[in-house]
FIMILUM-843346 format. One line per 10 residues: number of its first residue (from 1); their letters; for each residue y, x, z of N, C-alpha, C. Coordinates in Angstrom, 2 decimals, always signed. Example, Ala and Ser with C-alpha at 12.3 -4.5 7.8 and 13.67 -1.06 7.14 Angstrom:
1) as) -5.69:+13.19:+7.80:-4.50:+12.30:+7.80:-3.30:+13.20:+7.80  -2.25:+12.85:+7.08:-1.06:+13.67:+7.14:+0.03:+12.90:+7.87
END
This chain:
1) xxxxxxxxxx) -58.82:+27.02:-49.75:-60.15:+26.49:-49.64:-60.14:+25.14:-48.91  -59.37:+25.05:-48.20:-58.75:+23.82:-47.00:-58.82:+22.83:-48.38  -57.84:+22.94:-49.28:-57.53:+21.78:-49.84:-58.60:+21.65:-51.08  -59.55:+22.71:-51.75:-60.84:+22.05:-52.21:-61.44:+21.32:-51.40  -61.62:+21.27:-50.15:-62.61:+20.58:-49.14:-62.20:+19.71:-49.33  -60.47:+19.10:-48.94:-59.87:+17.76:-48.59:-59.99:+16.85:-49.94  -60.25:+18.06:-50.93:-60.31:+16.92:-52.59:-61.38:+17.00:-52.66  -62.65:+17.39:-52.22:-64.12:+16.86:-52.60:-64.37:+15.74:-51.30  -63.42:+15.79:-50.13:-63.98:+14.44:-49.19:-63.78:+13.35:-49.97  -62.31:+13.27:-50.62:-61.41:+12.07:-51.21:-62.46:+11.60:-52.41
11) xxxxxxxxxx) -62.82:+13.00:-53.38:-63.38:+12.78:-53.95:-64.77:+11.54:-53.97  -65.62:+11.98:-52.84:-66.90:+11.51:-52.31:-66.46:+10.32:-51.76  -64.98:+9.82:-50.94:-65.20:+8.75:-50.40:-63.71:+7.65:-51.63  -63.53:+8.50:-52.47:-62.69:+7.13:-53.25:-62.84:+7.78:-54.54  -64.40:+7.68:-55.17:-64.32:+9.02:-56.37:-63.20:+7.90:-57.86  -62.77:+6.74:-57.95:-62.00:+6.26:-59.04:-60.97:+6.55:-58.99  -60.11:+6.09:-57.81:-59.15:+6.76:-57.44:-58.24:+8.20:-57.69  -59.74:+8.80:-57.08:-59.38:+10.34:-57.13:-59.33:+10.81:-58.42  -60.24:+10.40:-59.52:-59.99:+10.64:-61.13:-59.41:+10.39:-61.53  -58.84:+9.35:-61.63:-57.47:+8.65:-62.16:-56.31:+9.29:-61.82
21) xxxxxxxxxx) -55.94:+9.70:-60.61:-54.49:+10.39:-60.06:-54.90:+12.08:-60.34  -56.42:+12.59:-60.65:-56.50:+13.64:-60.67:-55.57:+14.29:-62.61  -56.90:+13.04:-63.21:-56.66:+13.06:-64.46:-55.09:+12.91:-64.71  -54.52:+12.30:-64.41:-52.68:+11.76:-64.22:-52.04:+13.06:-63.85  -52.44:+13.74:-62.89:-51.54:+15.12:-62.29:-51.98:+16.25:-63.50  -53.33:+16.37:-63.92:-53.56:+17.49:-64.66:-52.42:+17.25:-65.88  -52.74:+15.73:-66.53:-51.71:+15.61:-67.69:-50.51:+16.23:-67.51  -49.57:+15.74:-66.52:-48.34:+15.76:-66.50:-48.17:+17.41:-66.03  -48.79:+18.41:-65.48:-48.84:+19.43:-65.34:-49.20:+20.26:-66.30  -49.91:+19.48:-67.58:-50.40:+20.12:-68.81:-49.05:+19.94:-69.71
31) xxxxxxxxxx) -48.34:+19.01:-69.75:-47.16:+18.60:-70.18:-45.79:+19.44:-69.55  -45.76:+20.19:-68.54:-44.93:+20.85:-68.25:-44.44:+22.09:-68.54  -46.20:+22.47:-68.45:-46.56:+23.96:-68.92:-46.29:+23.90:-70.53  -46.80:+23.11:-71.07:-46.40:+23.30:-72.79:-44.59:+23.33:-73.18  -43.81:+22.00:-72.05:-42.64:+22.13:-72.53:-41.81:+23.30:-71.92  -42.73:+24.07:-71.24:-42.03:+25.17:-70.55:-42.25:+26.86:-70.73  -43.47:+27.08:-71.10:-44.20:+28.19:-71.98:-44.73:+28.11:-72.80  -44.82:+27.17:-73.32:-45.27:+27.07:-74.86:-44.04:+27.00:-76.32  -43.39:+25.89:-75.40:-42.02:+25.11:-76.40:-40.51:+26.13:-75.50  -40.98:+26.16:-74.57:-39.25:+27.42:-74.05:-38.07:+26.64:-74.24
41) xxxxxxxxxx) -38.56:+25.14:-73.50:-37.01:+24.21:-73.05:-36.66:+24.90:-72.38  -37.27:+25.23:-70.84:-36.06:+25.25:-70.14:-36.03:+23.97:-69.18  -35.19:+24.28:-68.16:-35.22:+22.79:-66.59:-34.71:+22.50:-67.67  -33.23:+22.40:-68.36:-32.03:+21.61:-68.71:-32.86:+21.05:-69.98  -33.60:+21.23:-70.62:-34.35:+20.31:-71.65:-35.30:+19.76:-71.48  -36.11:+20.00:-70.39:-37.27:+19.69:-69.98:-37.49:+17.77:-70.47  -37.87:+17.48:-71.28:-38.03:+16.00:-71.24:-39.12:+15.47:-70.41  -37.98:+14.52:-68.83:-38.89:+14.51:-68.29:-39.79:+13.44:-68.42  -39.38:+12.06:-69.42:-39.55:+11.02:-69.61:-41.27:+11.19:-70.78  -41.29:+12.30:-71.01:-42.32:+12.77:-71.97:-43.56:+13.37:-70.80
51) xxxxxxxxxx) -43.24:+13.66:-69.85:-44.70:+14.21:-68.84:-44.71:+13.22:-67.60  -43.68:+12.14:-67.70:-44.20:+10.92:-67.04:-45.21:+10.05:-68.33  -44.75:+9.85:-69.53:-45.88:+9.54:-70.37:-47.53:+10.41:-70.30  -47.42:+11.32:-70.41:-48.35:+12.56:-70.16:-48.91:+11.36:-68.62  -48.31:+12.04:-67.69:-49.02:+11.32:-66.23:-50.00:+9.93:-66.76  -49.00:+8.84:-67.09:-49.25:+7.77:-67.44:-50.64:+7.63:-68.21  -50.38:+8.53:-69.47:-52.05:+8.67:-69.76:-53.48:+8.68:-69.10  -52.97:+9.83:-68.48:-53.60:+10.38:-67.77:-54.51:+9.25:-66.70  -53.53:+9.00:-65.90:-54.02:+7.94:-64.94:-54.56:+6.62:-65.93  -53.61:+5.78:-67.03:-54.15:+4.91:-67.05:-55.22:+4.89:-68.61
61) xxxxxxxxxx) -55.37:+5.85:-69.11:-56.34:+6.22:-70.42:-56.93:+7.26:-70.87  -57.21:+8.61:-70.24:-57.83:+9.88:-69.81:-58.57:+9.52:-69.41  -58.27:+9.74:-67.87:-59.12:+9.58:-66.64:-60.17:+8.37:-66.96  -59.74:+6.81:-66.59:-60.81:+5.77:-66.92:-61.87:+6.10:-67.63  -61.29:+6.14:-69.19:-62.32:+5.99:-70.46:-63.00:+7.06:-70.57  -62.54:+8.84:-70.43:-63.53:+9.91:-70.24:-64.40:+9.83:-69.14  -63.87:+8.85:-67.86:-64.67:+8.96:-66.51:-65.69:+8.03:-66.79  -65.71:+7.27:-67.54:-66.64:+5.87:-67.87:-67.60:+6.82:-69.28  -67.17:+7.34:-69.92:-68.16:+7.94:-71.03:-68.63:+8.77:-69.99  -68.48:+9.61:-69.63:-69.39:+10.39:-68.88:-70.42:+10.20:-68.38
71) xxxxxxxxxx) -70.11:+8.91:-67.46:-71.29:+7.79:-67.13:-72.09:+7.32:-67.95  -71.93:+7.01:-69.31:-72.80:+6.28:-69.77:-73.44:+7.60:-70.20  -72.96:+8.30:-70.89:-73.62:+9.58:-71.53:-74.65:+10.43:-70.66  -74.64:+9.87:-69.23:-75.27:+10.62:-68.45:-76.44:+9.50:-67.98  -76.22:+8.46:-68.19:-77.84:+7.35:-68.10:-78.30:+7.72:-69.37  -77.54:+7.75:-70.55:-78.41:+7.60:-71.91:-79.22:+8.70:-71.97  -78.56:+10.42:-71.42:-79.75:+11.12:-71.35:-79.33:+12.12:-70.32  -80.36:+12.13:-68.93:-80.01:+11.97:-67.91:-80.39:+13.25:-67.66  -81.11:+14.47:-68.10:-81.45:+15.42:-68.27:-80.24:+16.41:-68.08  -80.62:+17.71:-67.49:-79.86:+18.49:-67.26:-79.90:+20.09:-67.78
81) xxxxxxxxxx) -81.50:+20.08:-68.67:-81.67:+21.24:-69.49:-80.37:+21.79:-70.74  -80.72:+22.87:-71.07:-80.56:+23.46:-72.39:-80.15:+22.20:-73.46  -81.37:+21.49:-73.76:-81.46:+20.59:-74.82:-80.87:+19.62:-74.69  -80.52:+18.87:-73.30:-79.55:+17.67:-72.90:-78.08:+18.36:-73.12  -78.18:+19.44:-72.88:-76.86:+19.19:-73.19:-75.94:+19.38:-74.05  -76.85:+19.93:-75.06:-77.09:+20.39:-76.53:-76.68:+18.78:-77.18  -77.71:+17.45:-76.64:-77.74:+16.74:-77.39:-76.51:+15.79:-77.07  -76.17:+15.96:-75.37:-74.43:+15.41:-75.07:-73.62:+15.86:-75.45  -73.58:+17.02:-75.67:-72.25:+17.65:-76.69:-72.36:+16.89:-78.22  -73.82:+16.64:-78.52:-73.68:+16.30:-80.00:-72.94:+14.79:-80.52
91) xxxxxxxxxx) -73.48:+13.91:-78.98:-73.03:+12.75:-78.94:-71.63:+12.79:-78.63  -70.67:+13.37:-78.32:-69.72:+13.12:-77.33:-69.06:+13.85:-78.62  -68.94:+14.84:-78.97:-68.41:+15.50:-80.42:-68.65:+14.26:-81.58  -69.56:+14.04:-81.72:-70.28:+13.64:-82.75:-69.78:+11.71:-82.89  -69.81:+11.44:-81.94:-69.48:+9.98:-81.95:-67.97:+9.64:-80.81  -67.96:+10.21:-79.37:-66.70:+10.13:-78.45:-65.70:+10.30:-79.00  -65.74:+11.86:-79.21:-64.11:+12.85:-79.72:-63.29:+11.96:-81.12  -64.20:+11.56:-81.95:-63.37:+11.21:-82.95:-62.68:+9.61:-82.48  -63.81:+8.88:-81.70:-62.84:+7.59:-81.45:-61.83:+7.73:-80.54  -62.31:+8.69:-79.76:-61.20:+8.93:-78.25:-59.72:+9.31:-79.31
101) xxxxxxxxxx) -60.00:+10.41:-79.95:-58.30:+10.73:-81.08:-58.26:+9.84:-81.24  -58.85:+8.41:-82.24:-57.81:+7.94:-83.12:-57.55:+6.92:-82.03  -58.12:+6.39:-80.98:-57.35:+5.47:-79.77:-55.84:+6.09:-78.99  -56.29:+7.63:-78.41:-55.28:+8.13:-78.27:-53.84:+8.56:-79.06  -54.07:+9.15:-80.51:-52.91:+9.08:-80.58:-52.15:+8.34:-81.26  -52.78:+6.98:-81.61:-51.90:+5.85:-81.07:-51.10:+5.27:-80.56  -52.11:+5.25:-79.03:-52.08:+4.58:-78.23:-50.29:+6.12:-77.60  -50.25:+7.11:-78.27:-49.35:+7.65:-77.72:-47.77:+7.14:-78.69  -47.91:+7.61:-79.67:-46.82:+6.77:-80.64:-46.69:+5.09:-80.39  -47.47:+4.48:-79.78:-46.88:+3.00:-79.47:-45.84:+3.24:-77.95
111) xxxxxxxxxx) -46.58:+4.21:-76.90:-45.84:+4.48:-75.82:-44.48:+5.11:-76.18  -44.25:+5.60:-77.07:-43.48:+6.19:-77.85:-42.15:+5.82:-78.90  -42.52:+3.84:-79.14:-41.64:+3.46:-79.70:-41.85:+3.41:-81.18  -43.09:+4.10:-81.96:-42.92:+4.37:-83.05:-44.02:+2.77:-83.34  -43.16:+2.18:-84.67:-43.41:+0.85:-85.15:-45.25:+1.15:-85.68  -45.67:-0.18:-85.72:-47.23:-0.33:-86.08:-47.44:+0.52:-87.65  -46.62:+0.16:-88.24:-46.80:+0.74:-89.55:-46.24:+2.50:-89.72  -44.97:+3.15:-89.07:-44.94:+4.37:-88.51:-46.12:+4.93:-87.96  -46.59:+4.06:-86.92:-47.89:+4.43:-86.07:-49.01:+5.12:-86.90  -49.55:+3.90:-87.89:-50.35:+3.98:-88.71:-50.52:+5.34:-89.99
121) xxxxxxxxxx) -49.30:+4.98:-90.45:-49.11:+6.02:-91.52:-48.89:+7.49:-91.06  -48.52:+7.72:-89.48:-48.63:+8.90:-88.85:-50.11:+9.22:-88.76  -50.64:+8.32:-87.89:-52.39:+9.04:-87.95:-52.77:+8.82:-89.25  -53.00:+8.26:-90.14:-53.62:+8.49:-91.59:-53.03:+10.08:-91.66  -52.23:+10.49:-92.12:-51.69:+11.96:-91.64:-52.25:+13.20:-91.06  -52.21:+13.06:-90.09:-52.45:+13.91:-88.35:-53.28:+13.88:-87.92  -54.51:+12.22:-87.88:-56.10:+12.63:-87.47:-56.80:+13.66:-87.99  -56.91:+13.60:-89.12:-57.80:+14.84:-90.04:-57.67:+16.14:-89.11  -56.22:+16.58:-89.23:-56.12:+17.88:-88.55:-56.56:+18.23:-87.40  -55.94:+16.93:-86.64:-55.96:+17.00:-84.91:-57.60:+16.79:-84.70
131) xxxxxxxxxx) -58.65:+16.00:-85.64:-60.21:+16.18:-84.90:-60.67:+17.83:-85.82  -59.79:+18.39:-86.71:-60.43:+19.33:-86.85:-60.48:+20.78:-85.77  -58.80:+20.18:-85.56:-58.11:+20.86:-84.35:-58.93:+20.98:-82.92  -59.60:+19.81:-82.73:-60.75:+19.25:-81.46:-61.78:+20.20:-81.69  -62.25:+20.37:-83.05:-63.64:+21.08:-83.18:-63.76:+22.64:-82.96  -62.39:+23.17:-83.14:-62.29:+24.25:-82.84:-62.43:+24.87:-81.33  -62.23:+23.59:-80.36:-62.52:+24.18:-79.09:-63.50:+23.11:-78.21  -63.51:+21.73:-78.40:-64.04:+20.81:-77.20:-65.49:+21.10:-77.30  -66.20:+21.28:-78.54:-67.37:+21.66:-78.29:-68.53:+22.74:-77.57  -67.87:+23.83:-77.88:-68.29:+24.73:-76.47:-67.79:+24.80:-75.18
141) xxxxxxxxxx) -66.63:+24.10:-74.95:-66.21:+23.14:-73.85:-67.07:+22.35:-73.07  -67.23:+21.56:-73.93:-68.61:+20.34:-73.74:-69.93:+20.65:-73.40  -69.98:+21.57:-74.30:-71.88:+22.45:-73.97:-71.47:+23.09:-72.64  -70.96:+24.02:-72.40:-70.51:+24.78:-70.83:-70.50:+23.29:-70.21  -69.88:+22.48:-70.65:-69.67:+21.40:-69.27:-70.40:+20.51:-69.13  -71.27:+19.84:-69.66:-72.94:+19.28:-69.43:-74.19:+20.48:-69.23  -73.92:+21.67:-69.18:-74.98:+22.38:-68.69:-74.40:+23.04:-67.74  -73.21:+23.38:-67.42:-72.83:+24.02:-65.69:-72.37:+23.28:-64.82  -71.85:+22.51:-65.24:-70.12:+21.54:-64.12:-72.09:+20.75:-63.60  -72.34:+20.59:-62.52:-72.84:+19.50:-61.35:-72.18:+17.60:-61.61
151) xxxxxxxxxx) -73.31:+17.11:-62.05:-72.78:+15.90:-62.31:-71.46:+15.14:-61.18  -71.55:+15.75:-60.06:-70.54:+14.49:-59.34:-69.24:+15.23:-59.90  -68.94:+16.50:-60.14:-67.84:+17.02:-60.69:-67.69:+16.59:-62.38  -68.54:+16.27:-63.14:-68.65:+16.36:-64.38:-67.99:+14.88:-64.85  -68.18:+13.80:-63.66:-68.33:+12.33:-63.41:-66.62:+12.42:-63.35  -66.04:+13.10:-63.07:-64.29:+13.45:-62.86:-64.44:+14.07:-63.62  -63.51:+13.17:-64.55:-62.94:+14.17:-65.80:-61.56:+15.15:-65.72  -61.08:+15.24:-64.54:-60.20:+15.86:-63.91:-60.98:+17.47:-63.68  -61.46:+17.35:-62.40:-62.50:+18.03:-62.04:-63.17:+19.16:-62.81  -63.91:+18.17:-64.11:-64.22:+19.19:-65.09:-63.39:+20.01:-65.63
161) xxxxxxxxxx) -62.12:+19.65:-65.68:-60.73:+20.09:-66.41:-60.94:+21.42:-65.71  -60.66:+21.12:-64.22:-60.47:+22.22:-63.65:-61.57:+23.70:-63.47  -63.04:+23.12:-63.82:-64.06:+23.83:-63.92:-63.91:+24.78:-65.37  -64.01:+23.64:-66.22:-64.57:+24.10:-67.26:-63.51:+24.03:-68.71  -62.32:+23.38:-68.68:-61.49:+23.49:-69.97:-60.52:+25.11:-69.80  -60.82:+25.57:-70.63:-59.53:+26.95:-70.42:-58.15:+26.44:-70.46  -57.86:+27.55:-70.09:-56.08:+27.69:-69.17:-55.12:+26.88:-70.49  -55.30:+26.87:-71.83:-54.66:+26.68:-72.24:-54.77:+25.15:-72.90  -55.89:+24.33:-72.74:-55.99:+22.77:-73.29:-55.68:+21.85:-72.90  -54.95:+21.66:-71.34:-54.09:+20.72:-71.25:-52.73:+21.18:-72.09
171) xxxxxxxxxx) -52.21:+21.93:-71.81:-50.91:+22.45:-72.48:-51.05:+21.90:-74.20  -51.98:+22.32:-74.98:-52.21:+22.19:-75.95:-52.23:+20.67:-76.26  -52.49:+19.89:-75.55:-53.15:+18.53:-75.82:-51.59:+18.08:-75.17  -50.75:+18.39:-74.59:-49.09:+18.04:-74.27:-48.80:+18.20:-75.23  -48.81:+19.70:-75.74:-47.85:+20.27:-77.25:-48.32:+19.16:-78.49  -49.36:+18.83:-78.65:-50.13:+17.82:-80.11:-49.08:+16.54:-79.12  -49.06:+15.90:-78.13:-48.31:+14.85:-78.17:-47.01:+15.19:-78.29  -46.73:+15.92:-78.14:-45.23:+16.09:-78.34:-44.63:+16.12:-79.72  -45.50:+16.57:-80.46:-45.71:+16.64:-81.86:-46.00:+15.55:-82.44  -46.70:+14.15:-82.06:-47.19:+13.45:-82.51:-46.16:+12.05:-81.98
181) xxxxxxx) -45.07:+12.68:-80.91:-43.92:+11.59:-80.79:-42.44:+12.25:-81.77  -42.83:+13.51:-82.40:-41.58:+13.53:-83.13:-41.07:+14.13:-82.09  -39.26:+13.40:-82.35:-38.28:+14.38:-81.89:-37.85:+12.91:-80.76  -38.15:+11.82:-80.84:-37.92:+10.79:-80.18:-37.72:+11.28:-78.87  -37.20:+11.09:-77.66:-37.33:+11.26:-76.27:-36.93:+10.25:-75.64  -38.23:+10.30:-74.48:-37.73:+9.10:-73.20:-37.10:+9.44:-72.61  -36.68:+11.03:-72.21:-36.12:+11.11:-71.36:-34.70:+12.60:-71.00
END
């Protein structure tokens, strides 16, 4: 309980900060758990050069851009009923989720080494699946998490992770990158 307290002070007195390294630790901890109970490397396979990418996200393209939609999504409709959050899930599904994929997994195959035209011809591919893949869970995700998570928690997209995504969607969202760098390894 000590150390919820010490992460809602940090939170309250450096809340960018704290999302960014929050969002960064969940990744690379979501990335561990997949290459470790999901995929059954093992220490001796563990690629660790693949959940420092994971981190990397995390901190520098997770965290920011979900912590900044949140914000705006929460001036555009600032409401906290039933119906707001009915209509933020619709926006955030409906218009976020699909640009957030095709930026992200990109933006993961370029971290990755894989050429512009590899890049390309991989997501022409793999988007279809992976936002159908999204629809199967972020949306009642999303509704639970604009109508329960308390905006200063909701505002950390970390935070919410920890509220409101189940046990298994960071892992899952490691395993799709891991999948989406091939067999390539950094590390």
């Amino acid at each position: 309980m000590a150390l919820w307290r010490a992460y809602q002070r940090a939170l309250a007195a450096h809340p960018w900060k704290v999302q960014v390294l929050t969002a960064g630790s969940l990744m690379g901890l979501g990335d561990i758990i997949s290459q470790q109970l999901v995929e059954r490397r093992g220490l001796q396979e563990h690629q660790r050069g693949r959940t420092l990418t994971m981190m990397s996200l995390g901190c520098g393209f997770v965290g920011p851009v979900v912590g900044g939609w949140y914000k705006v999504l929460d001036r555009f409709i600032p409401g906290t009923t039933k119906v707001d959050a009915l209509k933020k899930m619709m926006l955030d599904q409906g218009g976020f989720a699909p640009c957030f994929l095709g930026c992200f997994l990109p933006l993961v195959g370029a971290l990755n080494g894989l050429s512009a035209k590899d890049n390309w011809a991989k997501l022409q591919r793999d988007y279809p699946d992976a936002l159908i893949t999204n629809y199967y869970l972020w949306p009642a995700v999303q509704l639970a998490n604009f109508y329960l998570v308390p905006l200063h928690y909701r505002e950390d997209p970390a935070s919410t992770t920890l509220v409101s995504i189940p046990p298994g969607a960071p892992p899952l969202m490691a395993y799709l990158e891991g999948q989406w760098r091939g067999c390539c390894s950094l590390g």
